[in-house]
C-alpha positions as CSV (number, residue, x, y, z in Angstrom):
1,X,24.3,-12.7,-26.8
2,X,23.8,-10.4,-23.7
3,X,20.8,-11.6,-21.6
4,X,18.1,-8.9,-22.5
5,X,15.9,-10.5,-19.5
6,X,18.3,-9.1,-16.6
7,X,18.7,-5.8,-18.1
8,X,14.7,-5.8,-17.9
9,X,14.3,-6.6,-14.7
10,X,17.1,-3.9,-13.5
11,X,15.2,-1.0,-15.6
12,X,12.3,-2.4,-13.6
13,X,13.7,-2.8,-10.3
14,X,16.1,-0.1,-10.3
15,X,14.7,2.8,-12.5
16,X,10.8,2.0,-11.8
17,X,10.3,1.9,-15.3
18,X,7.2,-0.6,-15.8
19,X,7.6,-3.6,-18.2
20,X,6.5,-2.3,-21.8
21,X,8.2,0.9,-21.1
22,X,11.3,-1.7,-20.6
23,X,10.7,-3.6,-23.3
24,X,10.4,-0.3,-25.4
25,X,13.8,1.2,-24.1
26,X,15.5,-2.0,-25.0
27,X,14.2,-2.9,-28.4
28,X,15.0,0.8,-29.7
29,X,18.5,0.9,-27.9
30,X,19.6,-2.3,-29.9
31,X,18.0,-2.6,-33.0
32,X,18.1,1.3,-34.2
33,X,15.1,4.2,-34.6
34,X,11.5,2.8,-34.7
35,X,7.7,4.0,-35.7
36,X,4.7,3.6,-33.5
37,X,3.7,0.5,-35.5
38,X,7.0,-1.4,-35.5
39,X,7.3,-1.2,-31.3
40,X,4.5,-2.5,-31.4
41,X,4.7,-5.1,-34.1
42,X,7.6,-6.7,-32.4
43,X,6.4,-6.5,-29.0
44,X,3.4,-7.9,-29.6
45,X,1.4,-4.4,-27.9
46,X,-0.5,-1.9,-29.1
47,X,0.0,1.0,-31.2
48,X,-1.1,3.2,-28.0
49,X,0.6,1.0,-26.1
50,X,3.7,2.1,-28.2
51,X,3.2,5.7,-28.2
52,X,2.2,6.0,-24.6
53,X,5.3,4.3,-23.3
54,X,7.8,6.2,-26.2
55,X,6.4,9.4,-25.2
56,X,7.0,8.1,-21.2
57,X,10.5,7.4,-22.5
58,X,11.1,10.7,-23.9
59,X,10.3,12.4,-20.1
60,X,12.5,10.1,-18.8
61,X,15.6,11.0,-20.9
62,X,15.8,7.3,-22.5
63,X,14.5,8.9,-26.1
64,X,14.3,11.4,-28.6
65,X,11.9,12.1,-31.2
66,X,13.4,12.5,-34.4
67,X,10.4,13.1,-36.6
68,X,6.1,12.7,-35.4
69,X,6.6,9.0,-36.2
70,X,9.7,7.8,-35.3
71,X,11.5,7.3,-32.0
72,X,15.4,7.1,-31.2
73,X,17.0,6.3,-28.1
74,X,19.9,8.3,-26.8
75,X,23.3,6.4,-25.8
76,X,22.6,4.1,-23.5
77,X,25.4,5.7,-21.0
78,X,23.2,8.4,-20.7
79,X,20.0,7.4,-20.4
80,X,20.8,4.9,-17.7
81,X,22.0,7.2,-15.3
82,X,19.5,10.1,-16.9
83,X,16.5,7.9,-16.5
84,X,17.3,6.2,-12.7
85,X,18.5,10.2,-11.6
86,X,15.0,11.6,-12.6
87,X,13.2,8.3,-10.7
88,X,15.7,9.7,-7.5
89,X,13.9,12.8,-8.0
90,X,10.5,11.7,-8.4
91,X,10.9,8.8,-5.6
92,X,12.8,11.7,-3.4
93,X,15.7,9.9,-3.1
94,X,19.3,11.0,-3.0
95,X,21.0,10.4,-6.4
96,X,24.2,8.2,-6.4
97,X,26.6,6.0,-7.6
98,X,24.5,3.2,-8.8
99,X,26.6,0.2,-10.1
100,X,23.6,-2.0,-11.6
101,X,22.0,1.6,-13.6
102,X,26.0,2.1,-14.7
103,X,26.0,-1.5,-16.1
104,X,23.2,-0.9,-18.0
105,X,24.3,1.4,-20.4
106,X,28.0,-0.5,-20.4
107,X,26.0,-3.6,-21.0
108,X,24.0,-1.7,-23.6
109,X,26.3,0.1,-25.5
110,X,28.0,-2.4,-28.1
111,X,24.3,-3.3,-29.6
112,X,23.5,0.8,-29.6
113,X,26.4,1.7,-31.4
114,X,26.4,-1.9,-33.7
115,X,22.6,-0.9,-34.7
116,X,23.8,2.5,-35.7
117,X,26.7,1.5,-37.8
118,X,25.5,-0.7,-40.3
């Protein structure tokens, strides 16, 4: 079993994402589409909680909305690179080559696809 806790830590130390939004990106990247209610049933948050920081997901390029209640996260070799490009831009840094954000979505991408082929 990949360690989840590193992966957390780089979203949050590389891509500035903040710890729920983290927690978020990686429940829905490995276990498959989710409501609202179920984030937040499993990460012990609230529904708001849940919303807020899958709608913060969506502007970062880490998810889509498939219908008004459910949320799906976009292949992980994507969104990686997606989500730490738009914190360049927002942080005005110059984008890059960023060997922790492209070990994310490698790291990532067995438990995306395995949740998505059951």
């Amino acid at each position: 079993m990949m360690d989840l806790s590193r992966i957390e830590n780089d979203l949050i130390s590389e891509i500035k994402l903040d710890p729920i939004q983290a927690k978020t990106y990686l429940l829905v990247t490995c276990f498959g589409k989710m409501s609202p209610a179920k984030i937040a049933e499993k990460l012990n948050i609230s529904v708001e909680d849940a919303k807020k920081a899958s709608r913060d997901l969506i502007t970062l390029g880490a998810f889509i909305d498939i219908t008004d209640t459910e949320f799906e996260a976009m292949h992980p070799r994507f969104t990686a690179v997606n989500m730490y490009r738009r914190m360049c831009e927002r942080e005005n840094i110059p984008f890059g080559r960023n060997k922790i954000v492209d070990t994310i979505g490698v790291i990532l991408e067995k438990s995306y696809d395995d949740a998505r082929t059951k």
